[in-house]
N, C-alpha and C positions, 0 to 999 in steps of 0.2 A: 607453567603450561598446563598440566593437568598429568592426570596417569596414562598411560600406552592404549592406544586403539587398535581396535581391527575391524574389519569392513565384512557383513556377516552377508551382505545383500545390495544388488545395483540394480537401480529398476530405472525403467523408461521414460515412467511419470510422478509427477509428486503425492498422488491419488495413490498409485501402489507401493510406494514408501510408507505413507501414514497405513494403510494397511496394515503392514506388517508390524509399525509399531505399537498400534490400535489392539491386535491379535496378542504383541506379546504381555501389552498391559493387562489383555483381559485373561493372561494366564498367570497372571501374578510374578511377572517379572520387574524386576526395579528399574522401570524403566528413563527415572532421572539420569542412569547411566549410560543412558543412549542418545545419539543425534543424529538427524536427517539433511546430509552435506549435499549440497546443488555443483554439481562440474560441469563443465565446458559454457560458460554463461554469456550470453548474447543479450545486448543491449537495441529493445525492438521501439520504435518509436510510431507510435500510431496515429494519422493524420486524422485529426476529427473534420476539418472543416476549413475552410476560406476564410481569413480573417481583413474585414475591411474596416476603413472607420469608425460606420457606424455600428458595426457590433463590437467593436473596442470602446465607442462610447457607449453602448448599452452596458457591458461586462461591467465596468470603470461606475456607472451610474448603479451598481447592483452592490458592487464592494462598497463603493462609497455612502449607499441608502443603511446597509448594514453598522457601517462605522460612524454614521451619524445617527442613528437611532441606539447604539450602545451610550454617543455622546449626553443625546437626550435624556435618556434613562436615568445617566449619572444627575445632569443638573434639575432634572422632573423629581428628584428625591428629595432636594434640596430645595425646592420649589413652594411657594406659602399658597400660589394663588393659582392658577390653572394648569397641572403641569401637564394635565393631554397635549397643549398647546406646545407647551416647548420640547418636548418629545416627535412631537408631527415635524415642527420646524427644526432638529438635528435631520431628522430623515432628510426633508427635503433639502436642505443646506447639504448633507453628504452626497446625496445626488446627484444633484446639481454639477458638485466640486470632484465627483468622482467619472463623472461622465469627461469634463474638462480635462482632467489628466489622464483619462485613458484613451481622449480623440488624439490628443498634444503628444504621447507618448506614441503612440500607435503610427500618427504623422511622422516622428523622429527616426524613425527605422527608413526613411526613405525607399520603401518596397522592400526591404528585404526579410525575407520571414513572413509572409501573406499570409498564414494559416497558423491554425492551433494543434495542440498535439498532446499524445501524452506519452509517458515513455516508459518502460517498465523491463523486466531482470527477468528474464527466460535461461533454466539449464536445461543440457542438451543428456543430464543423465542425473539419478538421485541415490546413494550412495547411503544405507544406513548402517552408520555405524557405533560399536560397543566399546566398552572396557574391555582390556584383552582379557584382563579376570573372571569374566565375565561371558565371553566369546562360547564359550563349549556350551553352558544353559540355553543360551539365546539362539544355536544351531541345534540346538537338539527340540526344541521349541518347533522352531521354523520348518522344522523335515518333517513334524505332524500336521503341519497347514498348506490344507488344499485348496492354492492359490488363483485361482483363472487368469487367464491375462500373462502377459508376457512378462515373465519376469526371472532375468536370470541371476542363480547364487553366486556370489562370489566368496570364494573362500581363504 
């Protein structure tokens, strides 16, 4: 697992965490020996938008213009005689074929899931903590920084 921790500091945000770790680097603390732990974490999922058909065949024709002009590229190396040509036509063939499976897929859900999203890892507190060998430097550090903002010591 590693050597014994202790928790010199709990802060509200992850902006005043990196603070404090920010502060102890720039006092010449080693601060490989420290990490900034996320507790109580809440999974938020943020709705972007309505998704119908035709912007799943839009999406689907954007992915698929990308994965055919990668295709292109490959066989345009390879190519003796005009390879703008066969690069134009990966694109457009990936388009095409990417628009198809993402109307086709899109259809298959039978309404359910009509929108887009995205989802991401929120803590509800940030926790930074030391080597316990380490613990007394790092509090005796922290007592000379004049911190704004909310942020209470745990000891």
């Amino acid at each position: 697992m590693g050597p014994p921790t202790v928790t010199i500091g709990s802060y509200p945000d992850y902006p005043a965490a990196q603070r404090v770790v920010d502060y102890l680097a720039d006092n010449r603390f080693p601060v490989e020996h420290t990490a900034i732990v996320g507790t109580n974490l809440t999974l938020v999922e943020t709705v972007l938008g309505r998704m119908t058909t035709g912007r799943a065949a839009l999406l689907g024709a954007g992915t698929g213009a990308w994965f055919g002009l990668f295709i292109g590229l490959l066989f345009g190396i390879f190519t003796v005689g005009n390879w703008l040509a066969v690069i134009l036509v990966g694109l457009v063939i990936g388009a095409i074929w990417g628009a198809v499976f993402g109307a086709v897929a899109h259809a298959m859900t039978g309404g359910q899931r009509d929108f887009t999203s995205a989802s991401s890892l929120r803590a509800g507190q940030y926790a930074v903590i030391v080597d316990a060998q380490l613990a007394d430097q790092a509090r005796q550090l922290l007592g000379r920084m004049q911190m704004s903002g909310s942020a209470t010591n745990a000891g």
